[in-house]
N, C-alpha and C positions, 0 to 999 in steps of 0.2 A: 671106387665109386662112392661117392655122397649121399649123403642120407636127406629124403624128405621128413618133414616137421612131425607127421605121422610115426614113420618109423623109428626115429627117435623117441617118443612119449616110448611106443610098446616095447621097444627095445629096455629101454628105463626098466619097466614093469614087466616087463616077461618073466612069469615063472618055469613055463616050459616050451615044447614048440619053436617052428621057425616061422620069423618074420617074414613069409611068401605068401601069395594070393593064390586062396583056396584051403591052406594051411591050419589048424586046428589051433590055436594058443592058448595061453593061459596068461592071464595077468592079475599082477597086484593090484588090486581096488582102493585108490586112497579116500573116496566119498561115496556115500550112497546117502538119496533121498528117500521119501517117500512123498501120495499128495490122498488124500481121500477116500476118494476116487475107487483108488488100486490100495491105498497100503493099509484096509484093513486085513483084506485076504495076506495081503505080505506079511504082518506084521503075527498072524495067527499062522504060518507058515515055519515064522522063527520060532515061535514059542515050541511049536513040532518037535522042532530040529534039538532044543534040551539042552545050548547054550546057557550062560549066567550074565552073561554080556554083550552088546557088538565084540567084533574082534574089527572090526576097521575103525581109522584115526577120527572120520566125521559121519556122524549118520545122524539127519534132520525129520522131524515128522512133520509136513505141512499140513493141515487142512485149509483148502482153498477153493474146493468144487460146490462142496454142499453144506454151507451154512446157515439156509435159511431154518428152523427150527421146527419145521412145519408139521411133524410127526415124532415119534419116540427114538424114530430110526435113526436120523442122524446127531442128539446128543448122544442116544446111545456109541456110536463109534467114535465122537469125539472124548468121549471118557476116555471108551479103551484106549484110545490110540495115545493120549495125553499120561494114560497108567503105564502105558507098553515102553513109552518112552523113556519115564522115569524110571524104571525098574531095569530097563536095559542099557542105559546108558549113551541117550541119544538128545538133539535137543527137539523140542516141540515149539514151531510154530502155530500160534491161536489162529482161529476165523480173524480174519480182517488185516490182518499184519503185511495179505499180499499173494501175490501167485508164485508157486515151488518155484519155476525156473529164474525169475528174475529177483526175488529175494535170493535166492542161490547166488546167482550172481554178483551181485553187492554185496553179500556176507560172508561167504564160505570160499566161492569158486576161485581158484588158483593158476598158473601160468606152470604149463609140464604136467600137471594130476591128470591122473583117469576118474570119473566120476560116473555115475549109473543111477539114474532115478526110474521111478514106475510112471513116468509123464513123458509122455510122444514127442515133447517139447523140449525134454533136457537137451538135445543137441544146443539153446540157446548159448552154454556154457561155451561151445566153441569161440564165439568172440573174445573170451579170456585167452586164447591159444591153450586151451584142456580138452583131454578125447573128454567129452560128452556121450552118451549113449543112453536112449530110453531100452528098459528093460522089462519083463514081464515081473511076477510079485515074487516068482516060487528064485530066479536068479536074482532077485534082489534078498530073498532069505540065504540063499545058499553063502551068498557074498557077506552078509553082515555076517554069520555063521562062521565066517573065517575060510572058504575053501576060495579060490584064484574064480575068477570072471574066464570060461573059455569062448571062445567066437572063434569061427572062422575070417582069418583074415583077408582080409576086403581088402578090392584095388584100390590105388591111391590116386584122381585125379586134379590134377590142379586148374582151377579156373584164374587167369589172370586180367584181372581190374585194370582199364589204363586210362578213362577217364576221369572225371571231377565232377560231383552232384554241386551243379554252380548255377542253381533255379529252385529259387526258395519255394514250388510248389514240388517239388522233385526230392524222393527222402528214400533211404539207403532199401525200400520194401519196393520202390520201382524197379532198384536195381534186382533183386530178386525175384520179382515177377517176371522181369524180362528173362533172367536165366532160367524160369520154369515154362516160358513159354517156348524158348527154345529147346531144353532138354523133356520135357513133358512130366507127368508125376509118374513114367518107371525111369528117368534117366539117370537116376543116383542109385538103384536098386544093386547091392551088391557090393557098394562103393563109400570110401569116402573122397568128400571134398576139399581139398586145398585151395586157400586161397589166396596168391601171390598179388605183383604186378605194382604199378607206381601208384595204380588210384588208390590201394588201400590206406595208402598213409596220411589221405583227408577224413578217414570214417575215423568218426570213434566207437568205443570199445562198446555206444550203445547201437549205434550203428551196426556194426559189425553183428554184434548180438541179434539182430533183427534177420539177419542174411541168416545168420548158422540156425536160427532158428525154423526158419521156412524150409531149411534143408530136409525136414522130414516129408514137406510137401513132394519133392522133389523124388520120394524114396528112398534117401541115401543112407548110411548108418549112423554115419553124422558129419558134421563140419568143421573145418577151421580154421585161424585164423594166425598170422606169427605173433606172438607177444613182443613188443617192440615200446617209443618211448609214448604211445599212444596208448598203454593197457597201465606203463607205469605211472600216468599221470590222472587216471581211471581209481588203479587202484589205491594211491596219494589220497583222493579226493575222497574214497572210504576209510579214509583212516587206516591203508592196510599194506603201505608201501612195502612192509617187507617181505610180504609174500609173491612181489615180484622178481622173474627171472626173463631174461631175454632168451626166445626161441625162434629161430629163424632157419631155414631149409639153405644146406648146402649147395652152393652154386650147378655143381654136377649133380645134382640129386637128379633119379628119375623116377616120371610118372606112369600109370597106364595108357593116360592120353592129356591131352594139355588142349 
């Protein structure tokens, strides 16, 4: 039997656990964010835990929610967070540089990684074809900290794309609006999304990014997309072709529902 695009990332990264729906795992974490927001309690979480460094390969600090200066409150956390970073070994994005999930994606986010931010919104990464998953502060400390990301593993469905966005008023968030109208916001709950089918291969990787993003409207764990020559010539155009790999779901792969 063939593997979907999904079970192949966890497979990748499995520390423990089997690859079934409902099944407890463990995975290797190759990125964790943070954004504001959430990653001061995150960030005061790790310092708990009595680490000297991350123990993962990328860990970003965004401030992006609460820039305006309006009170003590938030330079105060933009210090910490800009201290926390330096001290531990992470990089810090400043106010203004942009929003966690979509600088993520043009600077860091990779084709096969698992990545974990404290933003509702990381599933955007999915358009890279990478598990994406928004997490809360205290598993985003556990994970920097060095211990596997566990979840329950979530069905895997595949939505397949067969038309063409060919109506310059018409943009890749119709196309996700129509799938959350259809499926409602519990229709991903449980689940993730695969994304197959002929039309995919007209979006681009921001396109695409726009769909795995709304997946959270949707409920889902997160979304994705195959990496293909549409993520390669994405990631070309950041200066970052070599972090591209080609991932694609076996012909025989099965889903929950399609």
């Amino acid at each position: 039997m063939g593997k979907n695009i999904v079970e192949k990332i966890f497979e990748a990264h499995r520390v423990y656990g089997e690859i079934k729906p409902g099944e407890p795992v463990g995975l290797k974490v190759d990125q964790v964010y943070t954004q504001d927001a959430t990653g001061t309690m995150a960030w005061l979480q790790f310092e708990a835990i009595g680490v000297s460094k991350v123990q993962v390969p990328v860990v970003v600090s965004y401030v992006d929610h609460n820039m305006i200066q309006s009170n003590y409150m938030n330079p105060d956390d933009h210090l910490f967070l800009q201290t926390a970073a330096a001290r531990y070994g992470a990089y810090f994005s400043k106010p203004g540089n942009g929003i966690s999930h979509q600088i993520h994606l043009e600077r860091f986010a990779a084709p096969g990684k698992v990545v974990l931010g404290t933003d509702s919104h990381t599933p955007t990464g999915g358009g890279m074809g990478m598990i994406a998953i928004g997490v809360g502060g205290l598993d985003a400390a556990t994970v920097m900290a060095g211990s596997p990301f566990e979840i329950n593993m979530p069905e895997v469905i595949l939505i397949r794309l067969i038309g063409r966005i060919n109506r310059p008023w018409v943009t890749a968030m119709d196309v996700v609006l129509e799938i959350l109208r259809r499926l409602s916001v519990k229709g991903g709950i449980g689940k993730i999304i695969e994304y197959g089918g002929r039309g995919i291969k007209d979006l681009s990787v921001t396109e695409r990014a726009t769909i795995t993003n709304m997946g959270a409207e949707l409920g889902a764990t997160t979304s994705i997309f195959p990496s293909d020559e549409r993520t390669r010539y994405y990631l070309k155009a950041q200066k970052r072709e070599e972090s591209w790999i080609e991932i694609q779901a076996d012909r025989d792969a099965e889903y929950a529902d399609v």
